[in-house]
N, CA, C and O atoms as a GROMACS GRO file, in nm:
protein
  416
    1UNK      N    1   3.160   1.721  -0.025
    1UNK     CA    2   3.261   1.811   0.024
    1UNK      C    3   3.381   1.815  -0.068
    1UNK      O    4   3.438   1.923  -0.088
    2UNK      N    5   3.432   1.678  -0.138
    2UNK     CA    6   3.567   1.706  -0.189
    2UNK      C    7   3.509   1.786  -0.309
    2UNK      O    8   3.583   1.882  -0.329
    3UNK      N    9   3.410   1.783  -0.391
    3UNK     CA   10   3.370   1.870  -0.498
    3UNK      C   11   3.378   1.984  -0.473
    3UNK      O   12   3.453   2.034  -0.556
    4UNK      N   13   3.334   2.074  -0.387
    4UNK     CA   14   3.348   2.208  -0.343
    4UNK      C   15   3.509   2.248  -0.331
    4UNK      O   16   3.558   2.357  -0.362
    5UNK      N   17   3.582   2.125  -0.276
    5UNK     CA   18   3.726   2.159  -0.271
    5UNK      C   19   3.786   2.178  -0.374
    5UNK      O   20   3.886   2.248  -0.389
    6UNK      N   21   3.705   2.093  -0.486
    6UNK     CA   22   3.829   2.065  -0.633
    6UNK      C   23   3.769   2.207  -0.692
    6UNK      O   24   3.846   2.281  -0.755
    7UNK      N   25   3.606   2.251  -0.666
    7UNK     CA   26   3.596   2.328  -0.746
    7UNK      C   27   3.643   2.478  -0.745
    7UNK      O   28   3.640   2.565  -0.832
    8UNK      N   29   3.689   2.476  -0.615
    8UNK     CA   30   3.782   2.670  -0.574
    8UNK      C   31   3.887   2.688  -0.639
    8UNK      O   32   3.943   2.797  -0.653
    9UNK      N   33   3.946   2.513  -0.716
    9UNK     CA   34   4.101   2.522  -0.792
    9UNK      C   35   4.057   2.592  -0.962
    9UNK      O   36   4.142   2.633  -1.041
   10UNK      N   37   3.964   2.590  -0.978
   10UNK     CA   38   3.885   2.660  -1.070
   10UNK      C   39   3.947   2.813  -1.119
   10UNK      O   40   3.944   2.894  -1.027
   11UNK      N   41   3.981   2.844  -1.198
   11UNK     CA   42   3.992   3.040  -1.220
   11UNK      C   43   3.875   3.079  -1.298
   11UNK      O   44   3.849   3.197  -1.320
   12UNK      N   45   3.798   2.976  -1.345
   12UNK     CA   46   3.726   3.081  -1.446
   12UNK      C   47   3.623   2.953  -1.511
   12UNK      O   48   3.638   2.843  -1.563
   13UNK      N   49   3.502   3.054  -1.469
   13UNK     CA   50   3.382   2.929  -1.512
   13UNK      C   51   3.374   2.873  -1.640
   13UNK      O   52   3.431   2.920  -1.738
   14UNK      N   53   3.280   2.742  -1.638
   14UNK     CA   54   3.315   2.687  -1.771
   14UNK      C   55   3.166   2.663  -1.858
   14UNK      O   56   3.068   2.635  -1.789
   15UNK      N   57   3.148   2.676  -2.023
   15UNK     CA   58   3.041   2.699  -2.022
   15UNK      C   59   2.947   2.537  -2.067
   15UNK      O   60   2.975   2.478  -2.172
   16UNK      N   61   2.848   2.489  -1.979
   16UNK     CA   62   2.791   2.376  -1.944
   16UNK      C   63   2.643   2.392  -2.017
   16UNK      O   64   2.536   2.343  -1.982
   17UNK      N   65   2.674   2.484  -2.139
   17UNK     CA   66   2.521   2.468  -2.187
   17UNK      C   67   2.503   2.310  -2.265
   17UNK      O   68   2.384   2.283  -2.278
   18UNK      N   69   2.582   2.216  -2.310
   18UNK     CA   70   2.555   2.104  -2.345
   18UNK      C   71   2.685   2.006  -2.302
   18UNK      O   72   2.806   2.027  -2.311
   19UNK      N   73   2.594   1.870  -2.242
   19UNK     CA   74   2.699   1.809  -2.212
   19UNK      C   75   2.818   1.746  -2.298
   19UNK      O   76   2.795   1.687  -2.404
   20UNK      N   77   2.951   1.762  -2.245
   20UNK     CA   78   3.049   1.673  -2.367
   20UNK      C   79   3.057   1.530  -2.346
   20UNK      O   80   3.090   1.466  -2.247
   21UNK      N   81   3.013   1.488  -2.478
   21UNK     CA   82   2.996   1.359  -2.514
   21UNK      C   83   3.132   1.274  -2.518
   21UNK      O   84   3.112   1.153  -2.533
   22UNK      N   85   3.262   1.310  -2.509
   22UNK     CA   86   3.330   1.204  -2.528
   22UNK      C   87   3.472   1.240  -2.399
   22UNK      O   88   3.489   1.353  -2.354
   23UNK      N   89   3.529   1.160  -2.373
   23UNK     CA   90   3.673   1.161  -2.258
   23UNK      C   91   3.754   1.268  -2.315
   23UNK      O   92   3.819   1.338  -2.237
   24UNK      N   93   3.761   1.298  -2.480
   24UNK     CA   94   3.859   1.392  -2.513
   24UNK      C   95   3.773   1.510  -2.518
   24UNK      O   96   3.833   1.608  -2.561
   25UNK      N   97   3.634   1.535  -2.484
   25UNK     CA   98   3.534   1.656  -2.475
   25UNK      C   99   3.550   1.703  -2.309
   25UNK      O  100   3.544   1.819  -2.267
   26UNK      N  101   3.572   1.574  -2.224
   26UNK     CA  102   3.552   1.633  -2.065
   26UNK      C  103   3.702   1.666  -2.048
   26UNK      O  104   3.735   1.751  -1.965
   27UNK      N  105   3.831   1.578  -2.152
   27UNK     CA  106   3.974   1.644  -2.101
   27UNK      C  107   3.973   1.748  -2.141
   27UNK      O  108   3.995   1.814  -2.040
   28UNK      N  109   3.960   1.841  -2.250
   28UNK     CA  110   3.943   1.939  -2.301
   28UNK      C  111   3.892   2.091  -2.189
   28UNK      O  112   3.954   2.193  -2.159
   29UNK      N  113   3.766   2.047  -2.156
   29UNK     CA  114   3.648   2.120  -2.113
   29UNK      C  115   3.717   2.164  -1.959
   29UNK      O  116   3.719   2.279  -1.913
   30UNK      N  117   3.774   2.037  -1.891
   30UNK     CA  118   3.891   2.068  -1.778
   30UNK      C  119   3.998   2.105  -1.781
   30UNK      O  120   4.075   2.089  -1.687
   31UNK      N  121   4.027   2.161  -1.885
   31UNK     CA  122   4.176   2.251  -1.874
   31UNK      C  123   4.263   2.149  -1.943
   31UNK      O  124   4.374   2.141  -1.890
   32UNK      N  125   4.250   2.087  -2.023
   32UNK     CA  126   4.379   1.983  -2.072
   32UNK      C  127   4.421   1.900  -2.000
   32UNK      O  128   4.367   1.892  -1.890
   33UNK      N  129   4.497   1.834  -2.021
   33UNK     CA  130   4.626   1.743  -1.929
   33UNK      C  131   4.705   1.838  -1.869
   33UNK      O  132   4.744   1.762  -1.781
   34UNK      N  133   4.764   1.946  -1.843
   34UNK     CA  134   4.824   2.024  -1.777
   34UNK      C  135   4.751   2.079  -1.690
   34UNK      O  136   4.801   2.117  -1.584
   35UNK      N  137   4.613   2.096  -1.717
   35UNK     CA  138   4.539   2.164  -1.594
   35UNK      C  139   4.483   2.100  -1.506
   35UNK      O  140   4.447   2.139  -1.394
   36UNK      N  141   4.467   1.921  -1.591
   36UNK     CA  142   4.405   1.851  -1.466
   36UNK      C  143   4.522   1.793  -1.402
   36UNK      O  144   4.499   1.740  -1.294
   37UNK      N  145   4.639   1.791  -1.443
   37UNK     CA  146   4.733   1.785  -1.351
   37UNK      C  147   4.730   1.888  -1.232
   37UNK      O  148   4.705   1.855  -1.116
   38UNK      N  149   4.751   1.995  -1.265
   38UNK     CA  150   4.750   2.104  -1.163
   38UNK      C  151   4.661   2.131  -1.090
   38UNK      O  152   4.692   2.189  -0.985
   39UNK      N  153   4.529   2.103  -1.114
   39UNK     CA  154   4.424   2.047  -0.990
   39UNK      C  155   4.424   1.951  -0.903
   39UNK      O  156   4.388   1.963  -0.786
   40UNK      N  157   4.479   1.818  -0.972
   40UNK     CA  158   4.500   1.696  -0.926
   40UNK      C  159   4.589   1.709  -0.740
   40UNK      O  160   4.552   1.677  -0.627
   41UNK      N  161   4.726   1.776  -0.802
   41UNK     CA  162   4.781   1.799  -0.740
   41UNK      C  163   4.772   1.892  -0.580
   41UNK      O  164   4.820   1.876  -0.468
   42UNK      N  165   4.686   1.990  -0.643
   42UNK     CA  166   4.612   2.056  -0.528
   42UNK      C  167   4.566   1.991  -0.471
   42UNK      O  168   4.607   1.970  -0.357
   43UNK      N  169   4.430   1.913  -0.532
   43UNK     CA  170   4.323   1.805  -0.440
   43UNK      C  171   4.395   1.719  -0.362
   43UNK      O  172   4.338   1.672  -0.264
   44UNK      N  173   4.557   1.675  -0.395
   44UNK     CA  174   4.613   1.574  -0.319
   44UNK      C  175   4.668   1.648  -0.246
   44UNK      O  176   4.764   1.580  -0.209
   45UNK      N  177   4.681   1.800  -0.166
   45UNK     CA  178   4.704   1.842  -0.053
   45UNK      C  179   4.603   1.838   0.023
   45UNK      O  180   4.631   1.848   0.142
   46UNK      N  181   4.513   1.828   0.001
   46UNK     CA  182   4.352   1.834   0.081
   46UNK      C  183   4.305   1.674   0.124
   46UNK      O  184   4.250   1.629   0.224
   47UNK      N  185   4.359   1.601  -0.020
   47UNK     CA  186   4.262   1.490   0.042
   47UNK      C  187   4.405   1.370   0.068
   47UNK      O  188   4.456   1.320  -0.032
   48UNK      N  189   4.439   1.347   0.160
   48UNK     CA  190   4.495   1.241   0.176
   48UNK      C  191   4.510   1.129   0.144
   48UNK      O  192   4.618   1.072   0.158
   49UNK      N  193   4.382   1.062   0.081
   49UNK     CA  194   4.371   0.919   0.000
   49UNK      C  195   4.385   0.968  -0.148
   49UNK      O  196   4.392   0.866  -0.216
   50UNK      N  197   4.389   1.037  -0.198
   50UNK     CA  198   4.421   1.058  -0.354
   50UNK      C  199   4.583   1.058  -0.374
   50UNK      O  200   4.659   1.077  -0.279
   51UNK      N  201   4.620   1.039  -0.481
   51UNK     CA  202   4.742   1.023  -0.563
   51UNK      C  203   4.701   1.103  -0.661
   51UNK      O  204   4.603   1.077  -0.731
   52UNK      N  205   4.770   1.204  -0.673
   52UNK     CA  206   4.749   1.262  -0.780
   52UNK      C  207   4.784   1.259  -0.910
   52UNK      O  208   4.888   1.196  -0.892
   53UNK      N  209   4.780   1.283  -1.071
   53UNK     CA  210   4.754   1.209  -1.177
   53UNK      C  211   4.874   1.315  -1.280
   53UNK      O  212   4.867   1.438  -1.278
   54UNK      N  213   4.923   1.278  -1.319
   54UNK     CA  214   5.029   1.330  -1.429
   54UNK      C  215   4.977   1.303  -1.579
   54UNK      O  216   4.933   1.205  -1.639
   55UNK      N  217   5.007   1.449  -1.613
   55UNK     CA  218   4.998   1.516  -1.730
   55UNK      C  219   5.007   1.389  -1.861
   55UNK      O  220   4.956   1.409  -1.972
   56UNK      N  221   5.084   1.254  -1.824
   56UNK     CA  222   5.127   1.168  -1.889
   56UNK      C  223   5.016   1.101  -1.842
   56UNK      O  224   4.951   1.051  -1.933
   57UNK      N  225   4.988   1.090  -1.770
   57UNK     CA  226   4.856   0.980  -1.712
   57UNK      C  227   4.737   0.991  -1.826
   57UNK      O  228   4.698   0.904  -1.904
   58UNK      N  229   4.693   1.126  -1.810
   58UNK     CA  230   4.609   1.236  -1.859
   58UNK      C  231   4.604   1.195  -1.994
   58UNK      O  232   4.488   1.174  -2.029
   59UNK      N  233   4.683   1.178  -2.076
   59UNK     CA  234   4.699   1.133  -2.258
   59UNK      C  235   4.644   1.011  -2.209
   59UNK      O  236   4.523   1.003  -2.228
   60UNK      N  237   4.678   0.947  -2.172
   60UNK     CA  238   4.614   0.779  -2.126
   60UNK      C  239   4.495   0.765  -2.144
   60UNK      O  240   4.448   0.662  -2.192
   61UNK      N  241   4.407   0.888  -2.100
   61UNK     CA  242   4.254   0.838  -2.070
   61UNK      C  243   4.181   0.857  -2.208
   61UNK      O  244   4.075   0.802  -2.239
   62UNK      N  245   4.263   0.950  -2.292
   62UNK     CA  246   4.182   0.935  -2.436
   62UNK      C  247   4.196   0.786  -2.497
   62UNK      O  248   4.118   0.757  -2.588
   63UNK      N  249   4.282   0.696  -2.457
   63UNK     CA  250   4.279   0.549  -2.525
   63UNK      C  251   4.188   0.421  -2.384
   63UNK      O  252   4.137   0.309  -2.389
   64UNK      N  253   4.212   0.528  -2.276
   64UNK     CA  254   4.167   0.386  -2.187
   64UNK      C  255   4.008   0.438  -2.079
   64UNK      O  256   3.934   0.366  -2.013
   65UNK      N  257   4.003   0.573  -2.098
   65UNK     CA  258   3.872   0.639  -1.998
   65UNK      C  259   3.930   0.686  -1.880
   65UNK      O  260   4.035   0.630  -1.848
   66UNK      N  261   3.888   0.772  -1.810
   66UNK     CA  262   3.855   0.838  -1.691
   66UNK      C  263   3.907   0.715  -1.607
   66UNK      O  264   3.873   0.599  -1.628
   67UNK      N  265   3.994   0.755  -1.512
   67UNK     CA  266   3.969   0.596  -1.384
   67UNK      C  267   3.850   0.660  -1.301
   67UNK      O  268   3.795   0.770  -1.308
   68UNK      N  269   3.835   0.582  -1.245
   68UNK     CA  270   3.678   0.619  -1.093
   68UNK      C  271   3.764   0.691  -0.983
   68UNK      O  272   3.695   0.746  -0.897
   69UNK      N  273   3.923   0.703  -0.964
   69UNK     CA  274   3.947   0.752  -0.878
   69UNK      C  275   3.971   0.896  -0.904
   69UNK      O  276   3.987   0.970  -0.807
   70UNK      N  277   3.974   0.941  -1.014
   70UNK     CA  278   3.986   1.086  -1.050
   70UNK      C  279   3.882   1.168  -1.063
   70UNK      O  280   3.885   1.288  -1.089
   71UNK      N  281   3.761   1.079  -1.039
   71UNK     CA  282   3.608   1.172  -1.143
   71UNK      C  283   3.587   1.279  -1.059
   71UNK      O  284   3.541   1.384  -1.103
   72UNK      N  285   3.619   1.262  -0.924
   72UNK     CA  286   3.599   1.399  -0.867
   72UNK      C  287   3.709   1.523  -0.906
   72UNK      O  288   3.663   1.637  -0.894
   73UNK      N  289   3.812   1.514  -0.939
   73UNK     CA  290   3.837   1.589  -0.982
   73UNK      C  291   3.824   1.674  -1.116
   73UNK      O  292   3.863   1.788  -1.137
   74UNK      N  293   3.750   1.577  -1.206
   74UNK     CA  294   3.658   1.623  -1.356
   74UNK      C  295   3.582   1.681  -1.300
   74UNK      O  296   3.590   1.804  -1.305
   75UNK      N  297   3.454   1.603  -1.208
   75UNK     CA  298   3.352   1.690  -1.193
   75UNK      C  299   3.363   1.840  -1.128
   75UNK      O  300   3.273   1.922  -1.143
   76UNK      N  301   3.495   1.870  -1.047
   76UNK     CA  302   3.504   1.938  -0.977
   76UNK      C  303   3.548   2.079  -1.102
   76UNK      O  304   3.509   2.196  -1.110
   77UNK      N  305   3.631   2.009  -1.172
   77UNK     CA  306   3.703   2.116  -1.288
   77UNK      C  307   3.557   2.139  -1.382
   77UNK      O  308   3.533   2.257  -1.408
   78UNK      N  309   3.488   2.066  -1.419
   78UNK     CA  310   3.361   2.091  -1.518
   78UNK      C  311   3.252   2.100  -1.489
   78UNK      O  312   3.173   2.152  -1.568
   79UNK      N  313   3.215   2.058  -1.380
   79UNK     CA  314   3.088   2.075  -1.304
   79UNK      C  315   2.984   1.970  -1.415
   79UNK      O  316   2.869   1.996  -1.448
   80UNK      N  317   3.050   1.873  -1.449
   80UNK     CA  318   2.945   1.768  -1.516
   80UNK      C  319   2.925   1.691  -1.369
   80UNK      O  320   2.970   1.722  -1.259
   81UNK      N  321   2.812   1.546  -1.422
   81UNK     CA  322   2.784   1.462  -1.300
   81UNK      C  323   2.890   1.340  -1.355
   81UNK      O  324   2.963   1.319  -1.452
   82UNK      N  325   2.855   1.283  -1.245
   82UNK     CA  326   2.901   1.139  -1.284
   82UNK      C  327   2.852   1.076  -1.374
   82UNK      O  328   2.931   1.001  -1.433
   83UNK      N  329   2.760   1.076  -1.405
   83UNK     CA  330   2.668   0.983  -1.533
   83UNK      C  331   2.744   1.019  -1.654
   83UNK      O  332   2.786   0.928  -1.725
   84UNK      N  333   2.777   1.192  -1.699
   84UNK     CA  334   2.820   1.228  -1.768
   84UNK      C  335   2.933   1.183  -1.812
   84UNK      O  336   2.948   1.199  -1.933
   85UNK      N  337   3.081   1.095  -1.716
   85UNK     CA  338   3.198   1.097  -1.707
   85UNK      C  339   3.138   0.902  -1.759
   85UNK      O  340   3.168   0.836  -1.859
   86UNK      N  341   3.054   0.870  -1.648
   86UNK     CA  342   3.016   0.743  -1.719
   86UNK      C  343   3.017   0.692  -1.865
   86UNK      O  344   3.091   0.613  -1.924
   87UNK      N  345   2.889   0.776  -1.908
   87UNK     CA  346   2.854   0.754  -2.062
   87UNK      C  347   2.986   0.786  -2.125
   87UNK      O  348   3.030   0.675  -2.156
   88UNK      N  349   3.088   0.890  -2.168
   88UNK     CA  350   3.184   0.911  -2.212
   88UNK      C  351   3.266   0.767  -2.214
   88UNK      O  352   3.283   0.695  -2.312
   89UNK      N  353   3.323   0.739  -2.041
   89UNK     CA  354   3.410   0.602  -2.090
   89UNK      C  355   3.301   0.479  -2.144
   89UNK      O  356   3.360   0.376  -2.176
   90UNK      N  357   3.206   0.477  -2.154
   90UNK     CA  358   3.109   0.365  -2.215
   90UNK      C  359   3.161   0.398  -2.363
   90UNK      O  360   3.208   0.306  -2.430
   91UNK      N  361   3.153   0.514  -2.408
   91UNK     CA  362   3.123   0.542  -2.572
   91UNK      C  363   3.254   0.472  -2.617
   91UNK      O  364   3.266   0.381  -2.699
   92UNK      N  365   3.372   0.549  -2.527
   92UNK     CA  366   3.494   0.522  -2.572
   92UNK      C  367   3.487   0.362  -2.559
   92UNK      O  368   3.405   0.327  -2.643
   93UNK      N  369   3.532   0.262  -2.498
   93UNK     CA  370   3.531   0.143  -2.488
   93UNK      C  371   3.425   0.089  -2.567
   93UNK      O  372   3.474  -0.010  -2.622
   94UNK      N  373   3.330   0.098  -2.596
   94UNK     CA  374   3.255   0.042  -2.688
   94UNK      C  375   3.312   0.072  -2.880
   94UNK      O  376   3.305   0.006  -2.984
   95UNK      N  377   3.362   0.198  -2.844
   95UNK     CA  378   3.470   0.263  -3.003
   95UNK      C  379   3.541   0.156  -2.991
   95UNK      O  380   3.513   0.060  -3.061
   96UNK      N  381   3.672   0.150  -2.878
   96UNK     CA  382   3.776   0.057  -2.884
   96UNK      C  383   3.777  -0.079  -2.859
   96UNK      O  384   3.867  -0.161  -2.844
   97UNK      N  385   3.649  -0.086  -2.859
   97UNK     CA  386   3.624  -0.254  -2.842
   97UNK      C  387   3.617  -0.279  -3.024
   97UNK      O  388   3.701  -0.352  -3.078
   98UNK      N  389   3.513  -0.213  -3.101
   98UNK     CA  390   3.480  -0.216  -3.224
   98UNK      C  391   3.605  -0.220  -3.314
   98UNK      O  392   3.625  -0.301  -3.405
   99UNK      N  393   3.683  -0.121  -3.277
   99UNK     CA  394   3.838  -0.091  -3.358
   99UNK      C  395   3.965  -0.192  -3.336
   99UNK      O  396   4.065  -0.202  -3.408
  100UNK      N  397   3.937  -0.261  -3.223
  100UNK     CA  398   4.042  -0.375  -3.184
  100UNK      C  399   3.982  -0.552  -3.197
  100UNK      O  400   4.000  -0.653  -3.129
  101UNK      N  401   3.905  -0.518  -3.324
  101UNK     CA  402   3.866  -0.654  -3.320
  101UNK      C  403   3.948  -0.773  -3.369
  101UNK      O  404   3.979  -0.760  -3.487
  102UNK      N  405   3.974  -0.839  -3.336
  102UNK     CA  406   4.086  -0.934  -3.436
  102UNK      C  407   3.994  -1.018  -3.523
  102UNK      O  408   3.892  -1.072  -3.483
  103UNK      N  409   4.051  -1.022  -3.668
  103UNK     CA  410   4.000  -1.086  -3.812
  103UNK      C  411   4.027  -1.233  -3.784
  103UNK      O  412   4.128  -1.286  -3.735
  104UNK      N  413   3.898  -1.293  -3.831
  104UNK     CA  414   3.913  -1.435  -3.796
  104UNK      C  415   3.930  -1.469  -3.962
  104UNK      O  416   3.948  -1.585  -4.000
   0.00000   0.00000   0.00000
């Protein structure tokens, strides 16, 4: 049900012929950080247990991933699954695990 809700905040379909492989492919694909703010915000008139997520939050997830409490609102803006939002923060954290290694 909340998917159907996030997805009416929608103006204009999105095109899902291949899935995006990375957190800055699904922020993108959802309208930016300004747009998943402005969904966010909607969904938190509807759903009562959400907090909704700022535009500043939003830059965050290209260094740290998707949290689990927002994915409905990705999936709702992109119409990917969850697996999709999965693999993405896997890729990323496995990047930033590799790039933050400390030199012994």
């Amino acid at each position: 049900m909340m998917r159907g809700m996030v997805q009416t905040m929608t103006s204009h379909p999105r095109d899902l012929t291949a899935d995006p492989s990375s957190v800055e492919d699904l922020i993108r694909l959802a309208g930016g950080p300004t747009g998943i703010e402005r969904a966010s915000a909607k969904f938190a008139t509807v759903s009562q247990h959400y907090r909704p997520v700022s535009h500043w939050a939003v830059q965050k997830w290209r260094r740290n991933g998707i949290p689990d409490e927002h994915w409905s609102v990705i999936i709702g803006l992109t119409g990917v699954g969850p697996d999709v939002i999965y693999r993405a923060n896997e890729a990323l954290r496995l990047n930033s695990a590799g790039t933050h290694r400390v030199a012994s």
